[in-house]
PAZAPA-4460 file (N, C-alpha, C; in steps of 0.05 Angstrom, whole numbers, plus 32768, in hexadecimal, padded with zeros to 4 digits):
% residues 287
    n_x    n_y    n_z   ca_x   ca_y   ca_z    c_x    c_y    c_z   seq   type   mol
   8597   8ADE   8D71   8597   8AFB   8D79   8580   8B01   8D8C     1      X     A
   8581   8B0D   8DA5   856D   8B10   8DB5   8556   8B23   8DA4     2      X     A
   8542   8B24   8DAD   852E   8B32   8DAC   8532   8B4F   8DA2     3      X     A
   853C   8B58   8DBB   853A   8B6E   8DC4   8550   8B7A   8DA9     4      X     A
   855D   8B75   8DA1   8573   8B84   8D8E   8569   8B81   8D73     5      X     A
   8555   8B75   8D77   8541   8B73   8D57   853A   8B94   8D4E     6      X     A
   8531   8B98   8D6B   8526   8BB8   8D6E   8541   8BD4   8D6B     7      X     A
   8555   8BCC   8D6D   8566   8BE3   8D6A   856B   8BE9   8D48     8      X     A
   8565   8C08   8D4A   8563   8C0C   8D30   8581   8C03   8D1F     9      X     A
   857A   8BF7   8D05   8593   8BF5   8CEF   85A3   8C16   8CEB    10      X     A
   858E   8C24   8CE8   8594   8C48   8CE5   8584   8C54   8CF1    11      X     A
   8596   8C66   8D01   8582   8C6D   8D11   8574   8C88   8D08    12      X     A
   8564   8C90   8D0C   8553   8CA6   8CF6   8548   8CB4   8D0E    13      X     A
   8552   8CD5   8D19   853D   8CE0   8D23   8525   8CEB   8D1C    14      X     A
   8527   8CF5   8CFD   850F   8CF9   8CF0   84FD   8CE7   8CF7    15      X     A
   84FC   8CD0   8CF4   84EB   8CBB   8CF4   84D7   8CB9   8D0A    16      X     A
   84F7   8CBA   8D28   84E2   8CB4   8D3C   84D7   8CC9   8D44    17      X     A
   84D9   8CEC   8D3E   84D1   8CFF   8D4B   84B4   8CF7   8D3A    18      X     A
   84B0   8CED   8D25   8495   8CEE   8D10   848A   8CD6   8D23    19      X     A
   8498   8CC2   8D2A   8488   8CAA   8D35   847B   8CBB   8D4E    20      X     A
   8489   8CBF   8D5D   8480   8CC4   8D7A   8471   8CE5   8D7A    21      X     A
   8470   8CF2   8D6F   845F   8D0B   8D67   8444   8D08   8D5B    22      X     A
   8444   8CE6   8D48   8429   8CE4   8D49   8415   8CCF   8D57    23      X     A
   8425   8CBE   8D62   8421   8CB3   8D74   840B   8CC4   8D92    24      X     A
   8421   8CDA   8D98   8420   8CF8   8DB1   8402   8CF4   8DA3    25      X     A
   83FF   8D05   8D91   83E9   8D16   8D80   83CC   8CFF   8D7D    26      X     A
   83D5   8CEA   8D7D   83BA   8CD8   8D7E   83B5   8CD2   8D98    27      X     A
   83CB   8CC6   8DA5   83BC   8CC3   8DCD   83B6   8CDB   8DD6    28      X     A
   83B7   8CF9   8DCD   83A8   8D08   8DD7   8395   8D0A   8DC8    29      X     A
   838E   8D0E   8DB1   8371   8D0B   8DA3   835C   8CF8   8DAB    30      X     A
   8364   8CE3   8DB8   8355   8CCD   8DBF   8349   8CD0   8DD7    31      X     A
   8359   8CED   8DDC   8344   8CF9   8DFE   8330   8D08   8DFF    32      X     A
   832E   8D11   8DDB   831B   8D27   8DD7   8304   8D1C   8DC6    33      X     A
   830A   8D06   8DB2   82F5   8D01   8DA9   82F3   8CDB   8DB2    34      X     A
   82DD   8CD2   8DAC   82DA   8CB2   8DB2   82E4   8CA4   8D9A    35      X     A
   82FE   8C93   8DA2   8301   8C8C   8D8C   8300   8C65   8D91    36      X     A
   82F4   8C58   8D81   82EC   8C3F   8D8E   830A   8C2D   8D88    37      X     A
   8302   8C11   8D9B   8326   8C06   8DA3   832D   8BFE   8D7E    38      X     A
   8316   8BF5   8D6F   831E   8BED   8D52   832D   8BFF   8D4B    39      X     A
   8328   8C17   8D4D   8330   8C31   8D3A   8359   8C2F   8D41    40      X     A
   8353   8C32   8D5E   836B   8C31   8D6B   8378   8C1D   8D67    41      X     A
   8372   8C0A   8D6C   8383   8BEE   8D63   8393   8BF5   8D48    42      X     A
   837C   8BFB   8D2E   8387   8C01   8D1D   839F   8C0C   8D18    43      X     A
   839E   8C24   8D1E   83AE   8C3B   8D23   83C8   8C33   8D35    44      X     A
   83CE   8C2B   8D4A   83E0   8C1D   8D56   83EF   8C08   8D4B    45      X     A
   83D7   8BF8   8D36   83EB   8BE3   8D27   83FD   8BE6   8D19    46      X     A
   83EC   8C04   8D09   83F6   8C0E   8CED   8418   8C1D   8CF8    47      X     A
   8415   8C27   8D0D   842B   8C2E   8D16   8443   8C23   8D27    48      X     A
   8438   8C0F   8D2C   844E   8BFD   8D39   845D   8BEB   8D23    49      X     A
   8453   8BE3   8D0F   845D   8BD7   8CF2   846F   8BE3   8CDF    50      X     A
   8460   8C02   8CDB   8473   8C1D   8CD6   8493   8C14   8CDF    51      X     A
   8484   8C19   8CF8   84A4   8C24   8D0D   84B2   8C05   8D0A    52      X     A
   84A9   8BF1   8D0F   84C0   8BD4   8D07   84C5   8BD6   8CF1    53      X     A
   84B9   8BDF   8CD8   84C4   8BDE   8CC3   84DC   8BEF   8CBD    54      X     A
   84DE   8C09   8CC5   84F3   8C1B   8CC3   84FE   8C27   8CD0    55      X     A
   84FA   8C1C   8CE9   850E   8C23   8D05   8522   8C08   8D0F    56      X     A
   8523   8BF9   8D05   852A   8BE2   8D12   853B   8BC8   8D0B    57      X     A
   8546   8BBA   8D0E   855A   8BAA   8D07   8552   8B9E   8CE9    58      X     A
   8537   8BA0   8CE5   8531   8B8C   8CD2   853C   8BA6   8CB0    59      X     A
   8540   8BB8   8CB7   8543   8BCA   8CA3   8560   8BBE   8C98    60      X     A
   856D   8BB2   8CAD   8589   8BA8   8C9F   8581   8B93   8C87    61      X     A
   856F   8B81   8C9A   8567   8B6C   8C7F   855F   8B70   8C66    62      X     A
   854D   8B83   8C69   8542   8B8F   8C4E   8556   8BA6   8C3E    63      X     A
   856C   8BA5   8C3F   857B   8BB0   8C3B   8596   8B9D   8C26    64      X     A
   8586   8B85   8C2E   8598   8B6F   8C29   858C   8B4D   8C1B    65      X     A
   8571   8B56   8C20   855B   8B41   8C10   854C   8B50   8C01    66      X     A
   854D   8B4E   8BEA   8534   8B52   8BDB   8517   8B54   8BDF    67      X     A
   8513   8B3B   8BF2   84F5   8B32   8BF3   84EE   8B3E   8C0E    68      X     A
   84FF   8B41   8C26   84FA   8B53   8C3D   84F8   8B6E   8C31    69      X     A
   8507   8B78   8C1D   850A   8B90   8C10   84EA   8B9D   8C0C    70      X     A
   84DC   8B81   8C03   84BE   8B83   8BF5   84AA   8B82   8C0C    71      X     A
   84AF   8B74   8C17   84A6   8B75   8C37   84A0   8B92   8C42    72      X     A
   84BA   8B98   8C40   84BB   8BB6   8C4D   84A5   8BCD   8C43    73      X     A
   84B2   8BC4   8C2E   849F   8BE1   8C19   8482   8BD4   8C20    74      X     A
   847B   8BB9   8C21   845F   8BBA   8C20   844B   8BC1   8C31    75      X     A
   845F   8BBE   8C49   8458   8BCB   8C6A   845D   8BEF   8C63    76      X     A
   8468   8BF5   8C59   846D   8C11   8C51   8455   8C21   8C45    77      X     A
   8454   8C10   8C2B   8449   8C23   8C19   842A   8C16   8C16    78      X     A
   8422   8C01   8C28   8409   8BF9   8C25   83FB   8BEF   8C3F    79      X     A
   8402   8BDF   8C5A   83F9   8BD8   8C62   8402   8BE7   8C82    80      X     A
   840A   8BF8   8C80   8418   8C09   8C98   8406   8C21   8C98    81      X     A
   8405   8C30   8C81   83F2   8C4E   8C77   83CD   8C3D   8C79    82      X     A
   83CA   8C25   8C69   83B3   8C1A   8C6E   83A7   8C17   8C8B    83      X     A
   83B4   8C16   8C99   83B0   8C07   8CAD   83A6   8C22   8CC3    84      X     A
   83C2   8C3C   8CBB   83BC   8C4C   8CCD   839F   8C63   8CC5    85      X     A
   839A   8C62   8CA7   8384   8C71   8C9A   836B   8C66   8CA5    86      X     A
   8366   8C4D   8CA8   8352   8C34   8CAE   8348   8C45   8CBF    87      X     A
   835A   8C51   8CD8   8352   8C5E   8CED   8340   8C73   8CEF    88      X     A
   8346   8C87   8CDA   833A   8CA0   8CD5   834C   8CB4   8CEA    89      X     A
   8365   8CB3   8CE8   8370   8CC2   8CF8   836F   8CE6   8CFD    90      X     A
   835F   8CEF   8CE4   8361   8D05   8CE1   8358   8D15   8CF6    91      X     A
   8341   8D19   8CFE   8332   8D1C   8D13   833F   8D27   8D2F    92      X     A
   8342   8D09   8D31   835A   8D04   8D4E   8372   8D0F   8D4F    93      X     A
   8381   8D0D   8D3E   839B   8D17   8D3B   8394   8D3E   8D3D    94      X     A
   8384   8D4A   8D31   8386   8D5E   8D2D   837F   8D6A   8D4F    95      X     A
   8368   8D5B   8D5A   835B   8D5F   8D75   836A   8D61   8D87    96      X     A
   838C   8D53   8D82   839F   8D49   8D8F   83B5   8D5B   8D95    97      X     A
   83B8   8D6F   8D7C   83BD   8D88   8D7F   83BF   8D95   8D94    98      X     A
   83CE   8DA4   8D93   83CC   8DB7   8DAF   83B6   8DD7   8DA2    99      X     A
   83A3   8DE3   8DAF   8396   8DF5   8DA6   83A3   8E0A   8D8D   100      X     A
   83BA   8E18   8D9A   83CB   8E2A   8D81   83D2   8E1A   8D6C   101      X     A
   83D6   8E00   8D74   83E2   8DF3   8D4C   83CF   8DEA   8D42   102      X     A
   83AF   8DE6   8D51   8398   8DE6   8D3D   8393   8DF9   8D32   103      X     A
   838E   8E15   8D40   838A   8E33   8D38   83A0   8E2F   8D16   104      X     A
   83B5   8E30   8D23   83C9   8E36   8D06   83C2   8E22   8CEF   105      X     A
   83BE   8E09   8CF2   83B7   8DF7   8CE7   83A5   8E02   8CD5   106      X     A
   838C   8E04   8CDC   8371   8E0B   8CD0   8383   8E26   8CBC   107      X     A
   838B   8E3B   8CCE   8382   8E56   8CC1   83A3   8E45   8CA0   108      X     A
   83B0   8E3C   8CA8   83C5   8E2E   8C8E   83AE   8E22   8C7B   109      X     A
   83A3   8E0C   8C84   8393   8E00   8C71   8379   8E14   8C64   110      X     A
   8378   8E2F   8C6A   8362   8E3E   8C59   8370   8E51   8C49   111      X     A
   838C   8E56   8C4B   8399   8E67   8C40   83A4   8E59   8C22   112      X     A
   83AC   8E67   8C16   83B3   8E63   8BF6   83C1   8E49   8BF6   113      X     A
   83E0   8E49   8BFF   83EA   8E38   8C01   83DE   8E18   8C13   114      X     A
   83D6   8E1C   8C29   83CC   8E09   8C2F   83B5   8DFE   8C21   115      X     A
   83A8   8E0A   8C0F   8394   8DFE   8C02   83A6   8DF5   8BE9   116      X     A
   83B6   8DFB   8BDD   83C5   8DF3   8BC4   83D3   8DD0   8BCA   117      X     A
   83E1   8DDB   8BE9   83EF   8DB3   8BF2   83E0   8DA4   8BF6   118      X     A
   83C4   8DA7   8C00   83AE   8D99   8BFE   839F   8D89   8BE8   119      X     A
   83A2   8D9D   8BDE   839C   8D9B   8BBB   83AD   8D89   8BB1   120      X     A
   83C8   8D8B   8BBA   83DA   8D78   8BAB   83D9   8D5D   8BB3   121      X     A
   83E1   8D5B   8BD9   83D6   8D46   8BE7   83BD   8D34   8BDB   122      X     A
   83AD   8D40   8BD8   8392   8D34   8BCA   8388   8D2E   8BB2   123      X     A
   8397   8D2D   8BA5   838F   8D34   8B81   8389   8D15   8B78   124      X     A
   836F   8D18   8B70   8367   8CF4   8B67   8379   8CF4   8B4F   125      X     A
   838A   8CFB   8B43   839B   8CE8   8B34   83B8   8CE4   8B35   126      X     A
   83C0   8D04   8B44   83DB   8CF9   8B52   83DF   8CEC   8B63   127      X     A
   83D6   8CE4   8B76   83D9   8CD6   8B94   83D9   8CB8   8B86   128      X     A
   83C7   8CAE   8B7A   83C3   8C96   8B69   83D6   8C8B   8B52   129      X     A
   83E4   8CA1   8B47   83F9   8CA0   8B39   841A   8C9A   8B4A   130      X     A
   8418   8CAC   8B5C   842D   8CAF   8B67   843A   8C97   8B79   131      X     A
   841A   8C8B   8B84   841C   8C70   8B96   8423   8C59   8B87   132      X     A
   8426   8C52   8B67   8430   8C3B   8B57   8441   8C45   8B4E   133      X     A
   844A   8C62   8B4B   8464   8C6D   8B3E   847C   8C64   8B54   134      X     A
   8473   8C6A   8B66   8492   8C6B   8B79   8492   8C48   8B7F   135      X     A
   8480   8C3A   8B80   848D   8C1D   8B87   849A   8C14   8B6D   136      X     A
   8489   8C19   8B50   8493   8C0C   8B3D   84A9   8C1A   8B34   137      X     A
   84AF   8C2F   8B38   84CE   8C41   8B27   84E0   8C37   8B3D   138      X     A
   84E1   8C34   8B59   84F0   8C2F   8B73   84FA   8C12   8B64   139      X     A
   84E7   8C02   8B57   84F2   8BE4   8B4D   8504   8BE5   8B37   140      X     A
   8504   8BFC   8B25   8519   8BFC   8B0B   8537   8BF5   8B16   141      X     A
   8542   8BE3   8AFE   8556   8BD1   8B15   8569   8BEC   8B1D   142      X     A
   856D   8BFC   8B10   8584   8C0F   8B0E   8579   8C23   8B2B   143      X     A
   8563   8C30   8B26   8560   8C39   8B3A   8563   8C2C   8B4D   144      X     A
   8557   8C17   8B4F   855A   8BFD   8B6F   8579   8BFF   8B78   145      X     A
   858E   8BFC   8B58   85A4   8C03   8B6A   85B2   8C0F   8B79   146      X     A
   85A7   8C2C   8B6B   85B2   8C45   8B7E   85A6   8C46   8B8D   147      X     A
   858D   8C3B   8B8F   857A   8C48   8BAB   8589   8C35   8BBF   148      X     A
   8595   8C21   8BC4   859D   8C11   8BD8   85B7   8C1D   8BDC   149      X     A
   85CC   8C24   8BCF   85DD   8C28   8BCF   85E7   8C3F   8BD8   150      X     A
   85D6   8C52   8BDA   85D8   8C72   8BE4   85BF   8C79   8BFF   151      X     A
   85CA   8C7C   8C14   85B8   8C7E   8C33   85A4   8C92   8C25   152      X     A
   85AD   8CA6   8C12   8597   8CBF   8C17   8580   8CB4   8C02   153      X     A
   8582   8CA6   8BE5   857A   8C9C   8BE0   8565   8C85   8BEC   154      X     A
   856E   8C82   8BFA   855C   8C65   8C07   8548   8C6A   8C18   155      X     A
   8550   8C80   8C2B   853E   8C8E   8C41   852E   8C97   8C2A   156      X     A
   8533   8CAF   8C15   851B   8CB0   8C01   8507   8CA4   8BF7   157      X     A
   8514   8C8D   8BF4   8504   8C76   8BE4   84F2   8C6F   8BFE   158      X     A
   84FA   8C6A   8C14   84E6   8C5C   8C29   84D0   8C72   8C34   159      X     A
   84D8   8C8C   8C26   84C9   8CA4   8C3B   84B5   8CAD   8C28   160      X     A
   84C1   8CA0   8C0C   84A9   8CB1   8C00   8490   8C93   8BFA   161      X     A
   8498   8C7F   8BF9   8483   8C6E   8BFC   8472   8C6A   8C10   162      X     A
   847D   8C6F   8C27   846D   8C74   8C41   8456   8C90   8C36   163      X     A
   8464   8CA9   8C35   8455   8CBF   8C31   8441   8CC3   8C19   164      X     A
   843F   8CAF   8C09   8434   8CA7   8BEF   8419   8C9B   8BF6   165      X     A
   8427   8C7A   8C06   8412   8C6E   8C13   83FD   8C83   8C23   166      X     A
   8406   8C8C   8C3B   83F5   8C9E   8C46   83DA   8CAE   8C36   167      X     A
   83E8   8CBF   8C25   83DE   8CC8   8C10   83C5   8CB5   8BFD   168      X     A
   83CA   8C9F   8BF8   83B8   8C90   8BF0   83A9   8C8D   8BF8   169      X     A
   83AA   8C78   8C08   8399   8C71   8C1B   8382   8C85   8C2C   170      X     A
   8384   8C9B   8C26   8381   8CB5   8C38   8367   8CB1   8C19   171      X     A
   8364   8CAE   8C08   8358   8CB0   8BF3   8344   8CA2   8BF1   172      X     A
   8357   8C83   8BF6   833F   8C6D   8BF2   8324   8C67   8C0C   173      X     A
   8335   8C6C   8C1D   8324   8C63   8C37   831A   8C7D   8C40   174      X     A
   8314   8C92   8C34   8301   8CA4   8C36   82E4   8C9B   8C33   175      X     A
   82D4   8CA2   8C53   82B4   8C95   8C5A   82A0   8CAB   8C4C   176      X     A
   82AA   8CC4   8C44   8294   8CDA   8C3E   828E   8CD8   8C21   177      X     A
   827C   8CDE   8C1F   8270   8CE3   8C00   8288   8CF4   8BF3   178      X     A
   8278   8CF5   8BD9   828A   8D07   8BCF   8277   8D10   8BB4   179      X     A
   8278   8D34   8BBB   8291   8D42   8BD7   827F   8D44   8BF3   180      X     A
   829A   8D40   8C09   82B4   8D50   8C02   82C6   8D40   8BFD   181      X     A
   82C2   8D22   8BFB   82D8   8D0E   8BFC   82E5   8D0F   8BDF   182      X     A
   8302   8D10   8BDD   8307   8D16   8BBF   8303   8D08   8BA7   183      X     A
   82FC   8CE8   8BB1   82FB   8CDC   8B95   82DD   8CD2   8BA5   184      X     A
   82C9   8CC7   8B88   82B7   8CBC   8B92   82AC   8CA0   8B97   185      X     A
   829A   8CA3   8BA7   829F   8C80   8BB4   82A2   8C6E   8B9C   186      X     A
   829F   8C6B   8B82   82A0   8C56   8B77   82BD   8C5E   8B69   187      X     A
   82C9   8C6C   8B68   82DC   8C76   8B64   82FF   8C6B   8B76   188      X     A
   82EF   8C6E   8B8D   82F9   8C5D   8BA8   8304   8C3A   8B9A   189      X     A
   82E5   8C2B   8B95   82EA   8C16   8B8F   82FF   8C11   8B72   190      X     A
   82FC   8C1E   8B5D   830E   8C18   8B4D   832B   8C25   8B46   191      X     A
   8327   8C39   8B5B   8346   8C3D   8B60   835C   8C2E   8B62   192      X     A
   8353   8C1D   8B7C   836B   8C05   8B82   8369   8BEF   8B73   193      X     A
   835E   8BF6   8B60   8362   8BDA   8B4A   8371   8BDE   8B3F   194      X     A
   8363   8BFB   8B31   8377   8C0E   8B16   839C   8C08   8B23   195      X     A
   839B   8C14   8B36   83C2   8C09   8B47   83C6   8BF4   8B4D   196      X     A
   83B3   8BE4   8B4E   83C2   8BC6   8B54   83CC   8BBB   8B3A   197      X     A
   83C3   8BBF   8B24   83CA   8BB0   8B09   83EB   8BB2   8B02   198      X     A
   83F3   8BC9   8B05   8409   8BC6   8B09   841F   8BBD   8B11   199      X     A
   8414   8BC5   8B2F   8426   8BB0   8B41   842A   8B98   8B3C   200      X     A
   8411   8B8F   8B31   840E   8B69   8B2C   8426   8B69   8B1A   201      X     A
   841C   8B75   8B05   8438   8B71   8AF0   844F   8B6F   8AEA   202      X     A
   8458   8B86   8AFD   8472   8B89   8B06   8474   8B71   8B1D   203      X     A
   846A   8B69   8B2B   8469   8B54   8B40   8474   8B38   8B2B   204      X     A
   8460   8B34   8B1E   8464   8B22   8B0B   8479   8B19   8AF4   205      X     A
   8487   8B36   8AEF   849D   8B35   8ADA   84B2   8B2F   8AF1   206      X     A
   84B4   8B34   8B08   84CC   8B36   8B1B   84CC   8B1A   8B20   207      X     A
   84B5   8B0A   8B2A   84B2   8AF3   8B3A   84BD   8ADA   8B19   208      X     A
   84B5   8AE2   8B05   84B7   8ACC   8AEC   84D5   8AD7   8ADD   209      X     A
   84DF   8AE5   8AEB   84FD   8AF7   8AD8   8517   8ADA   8ADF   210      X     A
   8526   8ACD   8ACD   852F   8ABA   8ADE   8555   8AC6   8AE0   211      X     A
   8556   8AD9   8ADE   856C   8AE5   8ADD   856F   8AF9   8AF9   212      X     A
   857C   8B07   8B09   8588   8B17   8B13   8584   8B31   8B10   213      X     A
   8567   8B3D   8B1D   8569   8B54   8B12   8573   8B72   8B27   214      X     A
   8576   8B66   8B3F   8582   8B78   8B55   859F   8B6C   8B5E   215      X     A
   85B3   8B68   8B4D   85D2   8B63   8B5F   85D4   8B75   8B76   216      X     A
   85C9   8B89   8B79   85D3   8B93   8B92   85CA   8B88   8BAF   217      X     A
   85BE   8B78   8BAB   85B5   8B68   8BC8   85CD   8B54   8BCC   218      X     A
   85E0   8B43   8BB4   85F7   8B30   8BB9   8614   8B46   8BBB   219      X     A
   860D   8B61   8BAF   861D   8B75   8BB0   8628   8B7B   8BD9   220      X     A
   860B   8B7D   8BE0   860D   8B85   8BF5   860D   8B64   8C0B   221      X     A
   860D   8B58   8C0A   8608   8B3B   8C18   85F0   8B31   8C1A   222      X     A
   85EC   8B1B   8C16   85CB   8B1E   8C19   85CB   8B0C   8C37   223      X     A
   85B4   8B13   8C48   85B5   8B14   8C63   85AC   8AF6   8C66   224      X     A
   859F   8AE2   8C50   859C   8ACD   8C58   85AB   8ABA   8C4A   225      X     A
   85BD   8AA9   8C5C   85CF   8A94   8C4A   85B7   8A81   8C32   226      X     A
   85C8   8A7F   8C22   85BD   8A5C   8C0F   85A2   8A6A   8C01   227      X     A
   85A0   8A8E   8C04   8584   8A8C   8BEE   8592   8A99   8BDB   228      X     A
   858B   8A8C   8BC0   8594   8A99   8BA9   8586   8AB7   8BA4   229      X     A
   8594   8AC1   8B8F   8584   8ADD   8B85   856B   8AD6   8B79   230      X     A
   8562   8ABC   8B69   8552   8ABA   8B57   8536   8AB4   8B68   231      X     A
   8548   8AA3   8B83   852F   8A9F   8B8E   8524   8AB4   8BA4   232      X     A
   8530   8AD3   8BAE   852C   8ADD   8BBF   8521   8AF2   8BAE   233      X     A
   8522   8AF6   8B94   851E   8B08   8B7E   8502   8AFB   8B78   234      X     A
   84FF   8AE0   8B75   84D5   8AD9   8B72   84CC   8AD4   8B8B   235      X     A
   84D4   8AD4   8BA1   84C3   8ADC   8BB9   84BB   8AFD   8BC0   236      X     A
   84CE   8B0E   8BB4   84C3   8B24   8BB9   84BC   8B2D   8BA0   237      X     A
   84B9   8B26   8B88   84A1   8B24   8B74   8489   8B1E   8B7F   238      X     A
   8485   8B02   8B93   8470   8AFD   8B9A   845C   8B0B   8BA8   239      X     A
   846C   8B18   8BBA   8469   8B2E   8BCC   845E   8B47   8BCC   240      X     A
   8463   8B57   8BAC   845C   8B62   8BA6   843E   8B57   8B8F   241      X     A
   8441   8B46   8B87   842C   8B3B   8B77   8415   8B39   8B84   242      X     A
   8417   8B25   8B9A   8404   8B18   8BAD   83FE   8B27   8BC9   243      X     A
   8411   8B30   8BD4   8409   8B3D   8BF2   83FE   8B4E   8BEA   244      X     A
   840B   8B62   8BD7   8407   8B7C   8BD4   83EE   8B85   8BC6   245      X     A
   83E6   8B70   8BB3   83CD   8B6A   8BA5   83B1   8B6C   8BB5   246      X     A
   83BF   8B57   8BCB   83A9   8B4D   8BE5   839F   8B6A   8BF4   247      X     A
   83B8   8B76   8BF5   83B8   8B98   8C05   8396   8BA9   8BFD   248      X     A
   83A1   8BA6   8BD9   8399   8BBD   8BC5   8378   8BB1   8BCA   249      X     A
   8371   8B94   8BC7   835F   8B80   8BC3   8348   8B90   8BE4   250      X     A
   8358   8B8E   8BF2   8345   8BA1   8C11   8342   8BB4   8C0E   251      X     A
   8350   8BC4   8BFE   8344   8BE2   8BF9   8332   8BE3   8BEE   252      X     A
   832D   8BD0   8BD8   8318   8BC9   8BC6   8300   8BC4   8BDE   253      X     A
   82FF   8BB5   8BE5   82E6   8BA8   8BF8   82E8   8BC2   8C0A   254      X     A
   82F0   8BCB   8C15   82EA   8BE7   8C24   82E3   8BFB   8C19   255      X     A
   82E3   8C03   8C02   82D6   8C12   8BEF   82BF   8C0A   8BF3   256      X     A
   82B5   8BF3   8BEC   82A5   8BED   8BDC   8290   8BEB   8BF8   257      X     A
   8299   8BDD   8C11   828A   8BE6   8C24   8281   8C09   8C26   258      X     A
   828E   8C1F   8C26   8291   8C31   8C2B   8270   8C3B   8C14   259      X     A
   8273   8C32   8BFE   8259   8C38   8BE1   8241   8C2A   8BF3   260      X     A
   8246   8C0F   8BFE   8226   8C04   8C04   8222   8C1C   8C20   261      X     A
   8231   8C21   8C31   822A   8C38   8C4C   8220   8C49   8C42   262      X     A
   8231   8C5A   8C2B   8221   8C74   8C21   820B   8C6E   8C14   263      X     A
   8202   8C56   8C00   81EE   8C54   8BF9   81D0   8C53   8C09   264      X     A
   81D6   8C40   8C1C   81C1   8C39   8C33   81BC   8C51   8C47   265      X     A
   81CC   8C65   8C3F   81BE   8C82   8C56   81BF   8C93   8C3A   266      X     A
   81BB   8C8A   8C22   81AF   8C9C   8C12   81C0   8CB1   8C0B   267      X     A
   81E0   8CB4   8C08   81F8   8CCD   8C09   81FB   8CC2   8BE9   268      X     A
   81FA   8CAF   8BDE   8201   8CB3   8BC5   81FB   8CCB   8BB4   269      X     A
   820A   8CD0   8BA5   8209   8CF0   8B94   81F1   8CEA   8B7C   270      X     A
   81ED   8CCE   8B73   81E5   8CC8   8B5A   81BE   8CBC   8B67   271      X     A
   81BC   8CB1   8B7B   81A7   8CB2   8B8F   819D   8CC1   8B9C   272      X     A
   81AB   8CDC   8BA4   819E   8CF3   8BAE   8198   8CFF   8B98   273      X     A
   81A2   8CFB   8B7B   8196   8D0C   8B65   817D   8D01   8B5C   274      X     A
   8176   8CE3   8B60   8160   8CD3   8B54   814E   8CD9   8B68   275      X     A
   8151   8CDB   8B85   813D   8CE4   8B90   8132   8D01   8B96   276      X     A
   8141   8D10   8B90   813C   8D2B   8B91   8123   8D31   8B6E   277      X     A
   8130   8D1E   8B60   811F   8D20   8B48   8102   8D0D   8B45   278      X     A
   80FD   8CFB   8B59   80F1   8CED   8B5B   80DC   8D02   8B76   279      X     A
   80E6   8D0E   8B83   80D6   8D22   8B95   80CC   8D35   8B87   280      X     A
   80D4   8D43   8B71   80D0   8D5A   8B5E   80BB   8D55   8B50   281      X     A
   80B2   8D34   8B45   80A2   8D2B   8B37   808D   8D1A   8B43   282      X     A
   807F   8D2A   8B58   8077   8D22   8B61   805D   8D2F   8B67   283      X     A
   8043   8D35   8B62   8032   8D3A   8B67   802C   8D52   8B81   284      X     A
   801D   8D63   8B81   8021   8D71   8B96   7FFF   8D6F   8B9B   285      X     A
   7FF5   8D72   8BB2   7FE2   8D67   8BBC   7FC7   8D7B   8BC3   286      X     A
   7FB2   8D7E   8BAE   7FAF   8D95   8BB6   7F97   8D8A   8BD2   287      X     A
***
């Protein structure tokens, strides 16, 4: 198959691309207003070019039809696509990117009732964290797996809300500011993505060691690669989720954890500005 037809979408989605290429617009113009260095960008470009192969593009038939590309997908989805584009700190830029009236509106939404309530929801250190192992691990119940493949509207759900989940996370963990205003706090950061990875392992683990059949709907629907059995395309994307996805959660960890030694070394810790503010108080005054 040439190249080039790799790239034509399986379904074609205008939602998708008006979201691809709208934030795409919104960052090459932000990048004219503030300095944003080529790392940041790279980032951000990768995170979105991966996106868009993942769910614009021929390969969506495969995963539609392998299991373990299936796992693939989601992991570019729901972990290493949103990681990649957060890495960046897009917030900034993207908003700068704006045209003047949809910042104006922007701002005066985000001070008003409601915009402070979706915010609230967007952000909530225990839903966002909940919601990011809920939807991969309920998406795996075999029953749901079936209908979700089996029904288009279903399936776009399943892929839109792990993307929008991911975002959401990640938007959590790889937060550089103290806290507050950052919502969870830096050490909080670091054992977050543990607390969600345990899961995944498990479920990774019961799927990859299951020696039975637990998705027929991949031989239901054809499976896209001759001569691989179910048992064995069913423990590669056990693996996938065990190991890649682990590896994902495993950098969040170390980026946290960088993020605690930065704030510590300029002194932003909440628990260090209290020791020294009490350590200044007790201190002799000079007459």
């Amino acid at each position: 198959m040439p190249v080039l037809d790799w790239l034509i979408p399986w379904e074609f989605s205008p939602l998708f691309l008006v979201c691809f290429f709208a934030g795409a617009w919104v960052f090459a113009r932000g990048t004219r207003v503030h300095r944003v260095s080529g790392w940041r960008q790279a980032l951000f470009w990768s995170g979105m070019v991966i996106l868009y192969l993942s769910m614009h593009t021929r390969l969506d038939y495969y995963a539609e039809r392998m299991f373990f590309i299936h796992r693939l997908q989601h992991l570019v989805l729901h972990h290493l696509g949103p990681l990649l584009i957060m890495g960046a700190y897009p917030g900034q830029v993207l908003r700068a990117g704006l045209p003047l009236r949809w910042r104006v509106r922007l701002r005066d939404f985000l001070r008003s009732g409601p915009g402070r309530a979706i915010e609230a929801v967007l952000t909530n250190r225990i839903l966002v964290p909940v919601l990011f192992v809920l939807l991969v691990v309920g998406f795996l119940i075999p029953t749901v797996q079936f209908y979700s493949m089996l029904d288009w509207r279903l399936y776009r759900l399943m892929n839109w809300s792990v993307v929008i989940s991911g975002f959401m996370y990640w938007n959590l963990i790889l937060d550089r500011r103290p806290s507050p205003p950052a919502v969870l706090s830096p050490g909080g950061r670091v054992f977050c993505p543990i607390i969600t990875m345990v899961p995944q392992i498990i479920v990774g683990a019961v799927i990859t060691f299951t020696e039975r059949d637990l998705y027929p709907i991949f031989d239901l629907c054809g499976r896209a690669i001759p001569g691989m059995s179910a048992i064995t395309d069913q423990a590669i994307g056990g693996l996938t989720m065990w190991v890649l996805a682990g590896f994902v959660e495993v950098f969040g960890v170390l980026y946290a954890l960088s993020t605690v030694m930065r704030l510590s070394a300029r002194n932003r810790l909440p628990q260090k500005r209290a020791r020294q503010s009490e350590s200044a108080e007790g201190m002799p005054v000079a007459s």
